[in-house]
C-alpha positions as CSV (number, residue, x, y, z in Angstrom):
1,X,-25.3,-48.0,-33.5
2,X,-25.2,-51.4,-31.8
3,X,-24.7,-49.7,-28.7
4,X,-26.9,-47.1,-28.6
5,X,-29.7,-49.7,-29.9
6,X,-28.9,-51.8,-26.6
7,X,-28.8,-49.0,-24.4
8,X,-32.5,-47.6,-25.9
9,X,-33.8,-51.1,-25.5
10,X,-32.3,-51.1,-22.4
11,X,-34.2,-47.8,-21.3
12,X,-37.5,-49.4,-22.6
13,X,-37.4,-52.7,-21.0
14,X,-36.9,-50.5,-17.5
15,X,-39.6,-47.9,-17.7
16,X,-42.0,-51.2,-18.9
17,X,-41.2,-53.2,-15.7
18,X,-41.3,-49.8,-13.5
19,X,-44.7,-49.6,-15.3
20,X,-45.4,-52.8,-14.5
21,X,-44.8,-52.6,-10.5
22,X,-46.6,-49.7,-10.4
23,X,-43.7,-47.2,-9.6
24,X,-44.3,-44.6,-13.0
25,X,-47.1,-44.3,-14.9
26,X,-45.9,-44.4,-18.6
27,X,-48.1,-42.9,-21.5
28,X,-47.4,-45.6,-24.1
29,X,-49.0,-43.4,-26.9
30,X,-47.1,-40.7,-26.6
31,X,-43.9,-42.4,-27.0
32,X,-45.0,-44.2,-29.7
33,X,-46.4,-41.2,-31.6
34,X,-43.0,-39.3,-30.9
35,X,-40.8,-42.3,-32.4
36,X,-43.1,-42.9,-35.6
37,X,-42.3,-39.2,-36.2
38,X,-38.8,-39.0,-35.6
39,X,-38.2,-42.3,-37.7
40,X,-40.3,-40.6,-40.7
41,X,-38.9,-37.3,-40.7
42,X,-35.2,-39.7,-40.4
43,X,-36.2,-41.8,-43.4
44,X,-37.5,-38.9,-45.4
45,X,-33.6,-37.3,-44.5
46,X,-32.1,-40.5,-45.8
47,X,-34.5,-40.5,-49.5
48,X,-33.4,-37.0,-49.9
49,X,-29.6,-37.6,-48.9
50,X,-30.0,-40.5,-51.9
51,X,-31.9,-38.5,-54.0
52,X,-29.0,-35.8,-54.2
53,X,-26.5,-38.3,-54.7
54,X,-27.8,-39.9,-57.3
55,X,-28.1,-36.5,-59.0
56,X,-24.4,-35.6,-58.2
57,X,-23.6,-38.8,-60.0
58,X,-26.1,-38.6,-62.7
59,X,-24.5,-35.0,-63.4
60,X,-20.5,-36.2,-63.2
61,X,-19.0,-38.7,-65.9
62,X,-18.0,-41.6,-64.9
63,X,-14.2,-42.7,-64.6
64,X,-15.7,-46.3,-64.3
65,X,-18.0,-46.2,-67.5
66,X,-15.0,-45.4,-69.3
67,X,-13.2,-48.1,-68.8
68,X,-16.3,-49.9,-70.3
69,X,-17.1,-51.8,-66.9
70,X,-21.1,-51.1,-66.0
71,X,-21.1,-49.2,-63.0
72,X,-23.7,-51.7,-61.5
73,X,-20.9,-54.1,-62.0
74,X,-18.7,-52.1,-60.0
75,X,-20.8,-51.3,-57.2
76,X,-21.3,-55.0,-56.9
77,X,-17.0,-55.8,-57.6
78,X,-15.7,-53.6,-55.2
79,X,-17.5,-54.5,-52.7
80,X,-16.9,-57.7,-53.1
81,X,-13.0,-57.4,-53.3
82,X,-12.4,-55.5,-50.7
83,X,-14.4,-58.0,-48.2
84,X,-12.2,-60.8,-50.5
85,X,-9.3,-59.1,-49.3
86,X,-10.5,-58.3,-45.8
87,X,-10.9,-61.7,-45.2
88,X,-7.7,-63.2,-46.5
């Protein structure tokens, strides 16, 4: 992801300062119109994705709440362990 955001940024930066010289002619608005709608239909992707995963876990019994443990606490331990253990 880190890439692919330098490379886009990358892309940007070039077409501003061909823009700038005067080489291309760049229609700002466009652009901008096309990425707010790509970035809203990709957010409303990820709500759902969530949405559909809570309800998978909503509809499942939980191995963890058996064991009496809150499964907030265990999405907060885990975590947390395994970056322990990651680290040294």
């Amino acid at each position: 992801m880190k890439i692919a955001a330098a490379v886009v940024g990358l892309f940007v930066t070039a077409l501003a300062y061909l823009s700038y010289k005067g080489l291309i002619d760049v229609k700002w608005i466009a652009i901008e119109n096309i990425t707010r709608s790509t970035l809203m239909n990709a957010s409303e992707q990820v709500v759902h994705a969530l949405n559909n995963t809570a309800t998978q876990f909503a509809a499942q019994p939980s191995s963890v709440a058996g064991s009496g443990l809150p499964i907030s606490a265990m999405f907060g331990f885990v975590p947390g362990l395994i970056m322990g253990l990651k680290k040294g």
